[in-house]
C-alpha atoms as one frame of an Amber mdcrd trajectory, in Angstrom:
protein
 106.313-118.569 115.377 108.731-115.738 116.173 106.846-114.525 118.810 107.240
-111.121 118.242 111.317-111.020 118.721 111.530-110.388 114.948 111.743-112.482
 111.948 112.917-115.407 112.005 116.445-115.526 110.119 119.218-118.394 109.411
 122.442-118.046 111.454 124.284-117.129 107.846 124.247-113.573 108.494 127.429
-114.308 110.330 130.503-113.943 108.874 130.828-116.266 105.609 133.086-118.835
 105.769 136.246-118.716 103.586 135.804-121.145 100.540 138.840-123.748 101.060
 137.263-123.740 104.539 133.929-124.973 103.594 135.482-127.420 100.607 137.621
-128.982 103.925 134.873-129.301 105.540 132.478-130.836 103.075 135.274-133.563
 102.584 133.821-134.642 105.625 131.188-136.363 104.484 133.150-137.618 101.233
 135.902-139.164 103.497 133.849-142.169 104.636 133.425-143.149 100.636 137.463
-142.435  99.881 137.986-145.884  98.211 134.763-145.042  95.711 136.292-141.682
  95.370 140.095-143.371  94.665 138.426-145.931  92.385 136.430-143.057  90.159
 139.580-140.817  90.057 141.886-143.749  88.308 138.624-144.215  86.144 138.242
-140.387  85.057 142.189-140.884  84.674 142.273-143.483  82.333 138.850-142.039
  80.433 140.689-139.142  79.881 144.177-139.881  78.802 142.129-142.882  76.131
 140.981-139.507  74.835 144.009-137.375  74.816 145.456-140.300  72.465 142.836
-139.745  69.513 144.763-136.370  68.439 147.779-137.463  68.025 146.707-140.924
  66.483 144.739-138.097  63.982 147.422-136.611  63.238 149.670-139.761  62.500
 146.966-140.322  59.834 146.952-137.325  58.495 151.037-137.829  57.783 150.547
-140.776  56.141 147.605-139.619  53.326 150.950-138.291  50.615 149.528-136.815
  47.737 149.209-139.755  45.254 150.880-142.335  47.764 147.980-143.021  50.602
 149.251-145.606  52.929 145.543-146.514  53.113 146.033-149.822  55.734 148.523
-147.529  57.801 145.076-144.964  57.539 142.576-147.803  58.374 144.292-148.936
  61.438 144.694-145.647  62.497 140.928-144.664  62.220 140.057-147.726  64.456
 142.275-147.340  66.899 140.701-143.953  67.226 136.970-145.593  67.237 138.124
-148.081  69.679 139.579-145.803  72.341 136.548-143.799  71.713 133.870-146.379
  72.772 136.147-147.114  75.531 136.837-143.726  76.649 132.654-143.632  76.493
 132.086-146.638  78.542 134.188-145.303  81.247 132.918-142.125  81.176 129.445
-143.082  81.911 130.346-145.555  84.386 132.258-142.659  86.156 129.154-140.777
  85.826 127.146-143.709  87.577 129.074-144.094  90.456 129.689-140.159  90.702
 125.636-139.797  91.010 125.477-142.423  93.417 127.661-141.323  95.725 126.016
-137.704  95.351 122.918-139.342  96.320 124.920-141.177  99.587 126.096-137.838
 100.485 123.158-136.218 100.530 121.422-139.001 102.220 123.686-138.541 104.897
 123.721-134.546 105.026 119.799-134.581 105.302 120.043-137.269 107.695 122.525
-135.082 110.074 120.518-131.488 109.692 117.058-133.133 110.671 118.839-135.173
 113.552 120.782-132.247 114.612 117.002-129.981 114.620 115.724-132.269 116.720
 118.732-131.488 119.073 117.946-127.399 118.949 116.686-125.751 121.452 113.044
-124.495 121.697 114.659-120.845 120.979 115.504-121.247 117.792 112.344-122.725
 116.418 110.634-119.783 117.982 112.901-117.114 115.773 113.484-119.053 112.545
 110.771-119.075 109.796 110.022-122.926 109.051 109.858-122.947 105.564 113.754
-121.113 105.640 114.414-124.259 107.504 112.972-126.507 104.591 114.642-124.689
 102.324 117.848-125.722 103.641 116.955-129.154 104.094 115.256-129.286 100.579
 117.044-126.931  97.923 120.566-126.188  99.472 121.377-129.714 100.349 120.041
-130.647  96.714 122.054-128.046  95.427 125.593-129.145  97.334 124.628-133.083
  96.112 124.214-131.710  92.466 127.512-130.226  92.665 129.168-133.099  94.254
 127.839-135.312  91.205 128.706-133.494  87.998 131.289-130.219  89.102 133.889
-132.474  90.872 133.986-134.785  88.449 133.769-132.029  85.552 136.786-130.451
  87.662 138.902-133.664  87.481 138.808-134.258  84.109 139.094-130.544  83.173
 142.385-130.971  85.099 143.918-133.981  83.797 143.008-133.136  80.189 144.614
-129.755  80.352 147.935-131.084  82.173 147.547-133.810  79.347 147.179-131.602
  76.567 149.743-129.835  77.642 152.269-132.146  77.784 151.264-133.084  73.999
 151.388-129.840  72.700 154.825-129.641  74.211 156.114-132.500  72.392 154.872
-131.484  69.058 155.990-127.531  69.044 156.978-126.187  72.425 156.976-122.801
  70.270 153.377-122.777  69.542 153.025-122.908  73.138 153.892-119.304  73.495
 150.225-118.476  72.640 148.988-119.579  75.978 151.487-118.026  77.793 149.539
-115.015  76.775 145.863-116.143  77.141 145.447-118.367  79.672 146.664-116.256
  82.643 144.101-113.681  80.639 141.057-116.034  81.495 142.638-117.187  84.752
 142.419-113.801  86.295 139.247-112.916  84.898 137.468-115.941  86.680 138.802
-115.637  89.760 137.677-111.823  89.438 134.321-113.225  88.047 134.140-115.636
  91.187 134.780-112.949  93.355 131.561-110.835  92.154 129.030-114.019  91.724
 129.853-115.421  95.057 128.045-112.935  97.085 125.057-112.493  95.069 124.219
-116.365  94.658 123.980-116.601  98.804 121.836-113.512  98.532 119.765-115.595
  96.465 119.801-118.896  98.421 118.533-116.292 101.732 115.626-114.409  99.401
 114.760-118.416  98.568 114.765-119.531 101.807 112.512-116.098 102.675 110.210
-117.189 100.100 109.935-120.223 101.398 108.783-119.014 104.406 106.287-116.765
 103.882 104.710-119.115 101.588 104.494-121.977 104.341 103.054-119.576 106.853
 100.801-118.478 104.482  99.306-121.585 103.344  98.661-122.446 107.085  96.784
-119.757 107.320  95.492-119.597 104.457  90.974-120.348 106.141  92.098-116.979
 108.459  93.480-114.897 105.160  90.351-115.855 103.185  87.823-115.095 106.574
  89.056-111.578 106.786  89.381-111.104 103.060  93.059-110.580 102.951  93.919
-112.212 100.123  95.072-109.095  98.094  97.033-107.952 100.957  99.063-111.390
 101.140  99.282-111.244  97.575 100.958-108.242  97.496 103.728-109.683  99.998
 103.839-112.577  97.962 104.827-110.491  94.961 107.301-108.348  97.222 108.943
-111.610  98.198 109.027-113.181  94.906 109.820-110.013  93.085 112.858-110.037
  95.531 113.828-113.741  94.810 113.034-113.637  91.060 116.122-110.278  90.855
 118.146-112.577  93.291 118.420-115.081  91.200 118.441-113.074  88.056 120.998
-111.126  88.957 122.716-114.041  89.846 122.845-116.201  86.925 122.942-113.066
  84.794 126.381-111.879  86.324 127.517-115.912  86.172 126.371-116.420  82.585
 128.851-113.187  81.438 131.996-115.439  82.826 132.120-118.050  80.291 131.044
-116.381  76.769 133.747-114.294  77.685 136.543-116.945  78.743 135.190-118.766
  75.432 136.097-115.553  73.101 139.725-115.622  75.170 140.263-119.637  73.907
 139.088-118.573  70.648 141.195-115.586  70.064 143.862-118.086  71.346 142.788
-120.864  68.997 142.518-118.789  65.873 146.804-117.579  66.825 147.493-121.493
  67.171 145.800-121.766  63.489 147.588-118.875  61.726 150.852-119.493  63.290
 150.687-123.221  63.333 150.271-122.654  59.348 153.191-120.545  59.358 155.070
-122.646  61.271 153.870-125.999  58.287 154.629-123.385  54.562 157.806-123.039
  56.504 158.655-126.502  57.355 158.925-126.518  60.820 155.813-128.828  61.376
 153.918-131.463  59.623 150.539-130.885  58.429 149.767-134.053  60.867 151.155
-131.956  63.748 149.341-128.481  62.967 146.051-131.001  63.174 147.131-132.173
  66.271 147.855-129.060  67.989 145.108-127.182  67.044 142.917-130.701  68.530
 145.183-130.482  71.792 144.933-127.054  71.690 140.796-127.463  71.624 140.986
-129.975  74.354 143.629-127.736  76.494 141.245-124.573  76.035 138.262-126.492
  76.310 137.905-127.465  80.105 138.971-123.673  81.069 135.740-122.548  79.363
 134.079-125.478  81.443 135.688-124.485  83.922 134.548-121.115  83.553 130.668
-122.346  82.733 130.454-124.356  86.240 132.390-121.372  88.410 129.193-119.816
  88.958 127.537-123.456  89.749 130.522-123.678  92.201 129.212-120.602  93.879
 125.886-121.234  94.326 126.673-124.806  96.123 129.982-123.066  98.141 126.375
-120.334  99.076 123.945-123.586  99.827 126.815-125.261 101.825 127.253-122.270
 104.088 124.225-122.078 104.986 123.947-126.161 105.541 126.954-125.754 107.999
 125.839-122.484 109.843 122.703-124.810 110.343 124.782-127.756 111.428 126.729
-125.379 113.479 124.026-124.008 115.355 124.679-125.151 119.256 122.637-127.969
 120.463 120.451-127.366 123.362 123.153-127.051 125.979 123.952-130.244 127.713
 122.515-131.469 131.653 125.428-130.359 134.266 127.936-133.356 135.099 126.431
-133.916 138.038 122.818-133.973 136.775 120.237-136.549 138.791 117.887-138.311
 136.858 114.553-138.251 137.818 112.635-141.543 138.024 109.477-140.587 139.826
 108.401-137.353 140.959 105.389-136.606 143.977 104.204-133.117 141.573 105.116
-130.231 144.198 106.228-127.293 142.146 107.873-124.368 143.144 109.074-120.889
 141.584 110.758-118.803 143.894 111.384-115.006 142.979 111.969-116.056 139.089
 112.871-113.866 136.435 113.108-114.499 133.007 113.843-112.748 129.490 113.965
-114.040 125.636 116.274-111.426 125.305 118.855-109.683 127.863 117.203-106.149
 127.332 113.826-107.252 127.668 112.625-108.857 131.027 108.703-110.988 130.445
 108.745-112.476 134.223 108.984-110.458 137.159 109.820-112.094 140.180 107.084
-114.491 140.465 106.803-116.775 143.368 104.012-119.711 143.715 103.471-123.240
 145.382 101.660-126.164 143.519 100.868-128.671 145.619 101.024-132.645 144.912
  97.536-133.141 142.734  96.655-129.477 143.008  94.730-127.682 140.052  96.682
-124.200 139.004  94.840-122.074 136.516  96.711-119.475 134.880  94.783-116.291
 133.435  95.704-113.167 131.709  95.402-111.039 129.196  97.441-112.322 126.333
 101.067-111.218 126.467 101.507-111.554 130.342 103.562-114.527 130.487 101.326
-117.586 130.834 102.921-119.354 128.267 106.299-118.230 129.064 105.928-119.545
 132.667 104.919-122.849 130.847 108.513-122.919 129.139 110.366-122.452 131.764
 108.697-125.334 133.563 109.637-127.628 131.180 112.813-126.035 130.458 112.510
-125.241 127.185 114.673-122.584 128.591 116.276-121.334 131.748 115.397-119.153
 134.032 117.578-115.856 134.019 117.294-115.665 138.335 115.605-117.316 141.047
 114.931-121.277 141.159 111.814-123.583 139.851 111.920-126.769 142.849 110.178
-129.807 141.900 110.132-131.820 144.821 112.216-129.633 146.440 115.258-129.929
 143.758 116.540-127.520 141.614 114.919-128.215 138.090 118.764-127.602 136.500
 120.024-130.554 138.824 117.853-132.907 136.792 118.444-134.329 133.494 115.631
-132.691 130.893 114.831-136.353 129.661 113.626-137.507 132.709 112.178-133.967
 133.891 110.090-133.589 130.801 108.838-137.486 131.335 106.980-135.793 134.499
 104.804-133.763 132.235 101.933-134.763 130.020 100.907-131.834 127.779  98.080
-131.049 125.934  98.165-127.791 123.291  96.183-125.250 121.741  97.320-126.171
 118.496  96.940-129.386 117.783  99.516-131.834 115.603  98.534-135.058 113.988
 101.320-137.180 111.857 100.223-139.591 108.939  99.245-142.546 110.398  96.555
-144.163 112.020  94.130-142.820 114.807  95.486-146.025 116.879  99.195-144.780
 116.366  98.041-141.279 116.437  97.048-141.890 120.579  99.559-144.816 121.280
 102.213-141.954 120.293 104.004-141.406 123.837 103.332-145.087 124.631 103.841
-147.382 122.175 103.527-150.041 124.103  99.491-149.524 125.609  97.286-152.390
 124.885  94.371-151.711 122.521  92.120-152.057 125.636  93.820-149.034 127.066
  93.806-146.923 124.294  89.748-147.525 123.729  88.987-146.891 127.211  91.380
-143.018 126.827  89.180-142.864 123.843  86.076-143.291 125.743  86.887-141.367
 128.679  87.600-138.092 125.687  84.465-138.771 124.765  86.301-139.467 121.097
  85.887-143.133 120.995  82.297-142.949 119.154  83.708-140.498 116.357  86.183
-143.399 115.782  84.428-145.562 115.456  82.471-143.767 112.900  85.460-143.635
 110.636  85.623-145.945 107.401  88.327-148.289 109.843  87.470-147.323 112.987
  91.115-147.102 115.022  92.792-148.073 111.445  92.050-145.329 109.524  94.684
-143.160 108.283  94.733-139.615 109.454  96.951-136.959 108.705  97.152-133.260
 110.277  95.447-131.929 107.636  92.732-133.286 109.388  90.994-135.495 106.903
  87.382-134.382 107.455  87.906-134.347 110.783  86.932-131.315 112.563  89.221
-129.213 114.745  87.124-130.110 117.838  87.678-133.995 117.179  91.696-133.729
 116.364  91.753-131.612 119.928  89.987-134.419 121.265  91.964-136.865 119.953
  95.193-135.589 121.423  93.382-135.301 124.740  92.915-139.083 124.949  96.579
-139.384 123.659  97.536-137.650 126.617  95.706-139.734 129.215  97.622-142.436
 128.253 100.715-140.929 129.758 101.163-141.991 133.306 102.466-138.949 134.264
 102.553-136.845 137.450 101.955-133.831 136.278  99.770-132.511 133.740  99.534
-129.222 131.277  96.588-127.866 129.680  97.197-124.776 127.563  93.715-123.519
 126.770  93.651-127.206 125.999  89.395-127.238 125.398  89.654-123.944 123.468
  88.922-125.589 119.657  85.586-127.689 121.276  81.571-126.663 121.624  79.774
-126.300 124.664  78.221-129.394 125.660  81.706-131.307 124.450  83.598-129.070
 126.775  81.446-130.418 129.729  82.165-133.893 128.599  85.790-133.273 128.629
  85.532-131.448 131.939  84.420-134.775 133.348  86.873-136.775 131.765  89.923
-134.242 133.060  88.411-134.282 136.549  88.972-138.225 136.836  92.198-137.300
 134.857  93.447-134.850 137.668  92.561-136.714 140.212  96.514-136.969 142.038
  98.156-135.065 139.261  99.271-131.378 139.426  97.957-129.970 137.243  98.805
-126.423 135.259  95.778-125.007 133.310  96.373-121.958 130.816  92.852-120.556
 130.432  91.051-117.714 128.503  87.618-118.740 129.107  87.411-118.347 133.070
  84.451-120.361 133.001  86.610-123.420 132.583  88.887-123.286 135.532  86.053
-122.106 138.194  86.855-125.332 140.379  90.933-124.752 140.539  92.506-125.068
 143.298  94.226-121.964 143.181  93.999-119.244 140.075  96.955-117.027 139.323
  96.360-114.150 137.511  99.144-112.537 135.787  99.508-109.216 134.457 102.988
-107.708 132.334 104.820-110.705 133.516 103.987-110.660 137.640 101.557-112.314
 139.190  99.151-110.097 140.328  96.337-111.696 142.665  96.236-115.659 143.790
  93.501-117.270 145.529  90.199-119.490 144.406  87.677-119.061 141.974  85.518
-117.521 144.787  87.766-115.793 146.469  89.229-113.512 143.653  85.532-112.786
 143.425  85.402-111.498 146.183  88.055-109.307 146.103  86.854-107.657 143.367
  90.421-107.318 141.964  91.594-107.806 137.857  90.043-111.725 138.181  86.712
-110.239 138.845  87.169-107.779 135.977  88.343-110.228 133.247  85.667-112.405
 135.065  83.080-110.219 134.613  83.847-108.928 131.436  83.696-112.640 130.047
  80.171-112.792 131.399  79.005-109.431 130.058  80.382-110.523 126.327  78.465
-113.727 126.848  75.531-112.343 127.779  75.691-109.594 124.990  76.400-112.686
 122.711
C-alpha cells in the first residue's frame, strides 16, 4: 500500500491545533442542532438549581427540630418538599441525558458521514502512503471517542458550572466568612489541573497514533494472513504484533495512569477544604454566629461547590483524549481534496482512443524521478503491452494515464488534447479497467457485474458472463446470479472472482481498455478462454496490457519494454525477437523457467 515511500502516517504529525481552536471548530457540527442544545441547557438549568434548593430547605429543618419543641408539620413539609424537587430534579436529569445521547449519536452520524465522503474525494496519493486500518481507526475509535465526549463531558461541564456558581451564591448568603476557605483551595486545584491538562494532553494523542498504528498492522496482516502462514512467518509477525501492542498497551497506560493522578489529588484539595468548612463552621455555631441549620447547609453547599471541581478534574483527562481524537478527525477532514479540473476544463463525451505521451517525466516525490522521458503512440484500437521487471514504472505509467496524478513534465494527448484540459470524470469514463487484485462488495454476483452499469439488462450481463467464460460457475451457485458474494470470496476461488470482474468490465462501453496482469490469478486452459473473450473485447478499443507472463501479450500490437523508468526497446512480439535485446532476454528467460518447471 505505501509503495515503498515509507509508512503510511496520518497528517497529525503537523503542528497540533490549539484547544479553543478545535472546541470552535467542533461547534460546527453542534450549530445545526442549536435549538436542541438551547432547549437541554434551560433543562440542565432548572435540574440543577431544583437541586441546589434541597440544602437550604435541609437546613430550614434542621432549625426548626428545638430540643423538646419539634415543629414536626413545619419538619414534614420540609422533608417533602425536598423528595419532591428530588424526583423532579431526577426526571429532568435523565431526560437531559436522553436528548444529550441523541444528539451525540446525530453528531457523529454526521462526522462519519463527512470523513468517508471527504475519502472518497482524496487523491490516489494518499491512499498509497496511509496505512488503512490508521484510516479506520479514525473513522471507528476517534470519532466514537469525540461523540462520547459530546454526550456525557459537555453536559457534565454545564452542570458542574451552574452548580458551583449556584453554590456559591448560597454559601454567600449564609456566611460570606466561611467563604474564605476557598479563597485558599480552589485556585490550589485550579492550577494544578490546568498543569495536569498540560502533561496528559500530549500523551493521550500519542496514544490515539500507537492505536491507529495498531490498527494497521493488524489489517494488513490479516490480509495476508494465507502468505504469512505459506512461508511460516507467523512468529515473525507475532513478534511485530507484540512490538506494536506493547507500544499501544504503555500509550495508553501511561496515559490514563498520568490522568487518573489528577483527580484523587483535586479530591484530597476539596477535602482538606471541606474538613476547614466543618471545624470552622462549628466555631463559627458554639459562638453564635450561625445556626446549626446553616453549618448543615454550608457544609452541603460546600459538598456540591467542591464536588463538580473534582468532576471536573475526573473528566479533564477524558477531555484530552477526545480534544487528541478530534485532531486527528480534522487533520483528516483537512487533508486537500484531489485538486479541482482547471476553469476552463472540456468535458469529454466520446473519445476515438489515440494516446500519446510525449517526453513525460514523473516522480512520487520531488527528489526521486520513476519516469524518464518516455515518449509512445497508441493508436485507435491498438493493443500496447507493457513489460518489465517489477519496479520500472508499468504501473506508474498506468496512473498517470488515468490521472491519478500528474505528470511532473511533458504532456499525455488523448485525441490530440492535453489530458489536464479535460475534466477527470469524463476522462476516467474512457477507461475500463481490470486489476490484479481483485475487489468484490457484499452483494449479489448480478450487482457484483452490473456495478459500472446499473442500468444493463439481465440479457447483457449473461451474455459478459458467457463471453468470461464465468457464466457456468454461476450458475452453479446455490442462486445462480442471486447469490450473495462478498470479497472474502465465499468459496469462490481467486481464478473465478478475477473472472468475474472481467465480465464486469465488458459491460463498460468504453473506448479504451486496461489490463494490469489482468489473467495473472487464472490456470492455463482458462487463460486461453479469456484470451478469446478479450480478443472480441479489443476489437476497436485501445487497449493497455501490463504483463509478466510474455506469453500473454505475443499478438500486441506493439510491446514496450521498460527498464528504471524509460522505455527501453518498442516494436512487436517478433520483432523484439529479433533484436535480441532485454524482450528477448526476459522472453527467454520465461521460457527456460517453464521448461525447467
Amino acid at each position: 500500500m505505501n509503495r515503498g515511500r515509507g509508512p503510511g502516517r496520518m497528517a497529525t504529525d503537523k503542528p497540533k491545533a490549539r484547544p479553543m481552536r478545535v472546541l470552535i471548530r467542533l461547534w460546527k457540527y453542534l450549530s445545526s442542532f442549536r435549538w436542541i442544545i438551547i432547549g437541554a441547557s434551560v433543562m440542565s438549568v432548572l435540574s440543577n438549581l431544583l437541586g441546589l434548593v434541597s440544602p437550604r430547605l435541609s437546613g430550614a429543618a434542621i432549625d426548626a427540630i428545638i430540643p423538646g419543641a419539634v415543629d414536626m408539620p413545619v419538619v414534614v413539609r420540609y422533608v417533602l418538599m425536598m423528595v419532591a424537587l428530588a424526583l423532579l430534579s431526577s426526571v429532568m436529569s435523565w431526560l437531559l441525558s436522553a436528548i444529550m445521547i441523541r444528539l451525540s449519536r446525530s453528531v457523529v452520524t454526521r462526522m462519519r458521514k463527512e470523513v468517508f465522503d471527504h475519502l472518497t474525494t482524496l487523491p490516489i496519493s494518499f491512499f498509497d502512503t496511509h496505512q488503512t486500518g490508521d484510516v479506520i481507526s479514525v473513522l471507528s475509535y476517534d470519532i466514537d471517542t469525540v461523540g462520547a465526549s459530546l454526550s456525557t463531558d459537555l453536559t457534565q461541564i454545564l452542570s458542574s458550572l451552574i452548580t458551583v456558581v449556584g453554590s456559591f451564591i448560597m454559601m454567600l448568603t449564609i456566611s460570606p466568612l466561611l467563604i474564605l476557605i476557598f479563597f485558599f483551595t480552589i485556585p490550589v486545584s485550579v492550577l494544578f489541573t490546568r498543569y495536569r491538562s498540560r502533561v496528559v494532553r500530549p500523551l493521550y494523542r500519542k496514544r490515539s497514533k500507537t492505536l491507529g498504528q495498531l490498527n494497521g498492522y493488524c489489517e494488513e496482516t490479516v490480509s495476508g494472513l494465507k502468505t504469512i502462514r505459506a512461508y511460516h512467518q507467523e512468529e515473525e509477525f507475532n513478534t511485530r504484533f507484540q512490538k506494536h501492542n506493547d507500544e499501544a498497551i504503555h500509550a495508553t497506560w501511561h496515559a490514563d495512569h498520568t490522568g487518573a493522578i489528577t483527580g484523587p489529588t483535586v479530591n484530597l484539595i476539596n477535602n482538606l477544604s471541606l474538613a476547614a468548612v466543618s471545624m470552622f463552621g462549628s466555631m463559627m455555631y458554639m459562638l453564635g454566629g450561625i445556626s446549626l441549620g446553616g453549618v448543615s447547609s454550608f457544609v452541603l453547599y460546600s459538598r456540591r461547590f467542591s464536588g463538580p471541581i473534582n468532576e471536573f478534574a475526573n473528566i479533564i483527562s477524558e477531555l484530552q483524549s477526545s480534544l487528541a481524537a478530534a485532531e486527528r478527525f480534522l487533520s483528516l477532514i483537512d487533508l486537500p481534496a484531489e485538486p479541482a479540473d482547471a476553469q476552463d476544463a472540456v468535458r469529454l463525451e466520446g473519445s476515438k482512443g489515440r494516446v500519446e505521451f510525449k517526453d513525460v517525466s514523473f516522480g512520487y516525490t520531488e527528489d526521486v524521478t520513476v519516469l524518464h522521458n518516455v515518449s509512445f503512440t497508441a493508436e485507435p484500437g491498438k493493443v500496447i503491452a507493457i513489460v518489465g521487471e517489477t519496479g520500472c514504472g508499468k504501473t506508474t505509467l498506468i496512473n498517470l494515464l488515468m490521472r491519478f496524478y500528474d505528470v511532473s513534465s511533458g504532456q499525455i494527448l488523448l485525441d490530440g488534447r492535453d489530458i489536464r484540459g479535460l475534466t477527470r470524470d469524463s476522462l476516467r469514463r474512457q477507461f475500463t479497467m481490470v486489476l490484479q487484485d481483485t475487489w468484490l462488495f457484499d452483494g449479489t454476483v448480478y450487482d457484483n457485474l452490473a456495478y459500472a452499469r446499473p442500468e444493463a439488462t439481465r440479457e447483457e450481463i449473461i451474455a459478459a458472463a458467457k463471453a468470461a467464460h464465468i457464466h457456468d460457475m454461476i450458475m452453479s451457485l446455490p442462486q445462480g446470479y442471486d447469490t450473495i458474494v462478498t470479497d472474502s470470496g465465499n468459496s469462490i476461488s481467486k481464478g473465478q472472482k478475477q473472472l468475474m470482474t472481467i465480465a464486469r468490465a465488458m459491460l463498460m462501453d468504453s473506448s479504451m481498455l486496461i489490463l494490469d496482469e489482468a489473467t495473472s490469478n487464472v490456470d492455463t486452459q482458462t487463460e486461453r478462454d479469456i484470451q478469446d473473450a478479450m480478443l472480441q473485447l479489443m476489437q476497436g478499443r485501445t487497449c493497455f496490457v501490463i504483463a509478466h507472463r510474455l506469453s500473454t501479450i505475443t499478438g500486441a500490437d506493439c510491446i514496450l519494454v521498460m527498464d528504471k523508468g524509460r522505455i527501453v526497446e518498442s516494436g512487436t512480439h517478433r520483432e523484439l525477437l529479433q533484436r535480441g535485446g532485454a524482450y528477448a532476454e526476459l522472453y527467454n528467460a520465461q521460457f527456460d523457467r517453464t521448461e525447467a518447471a
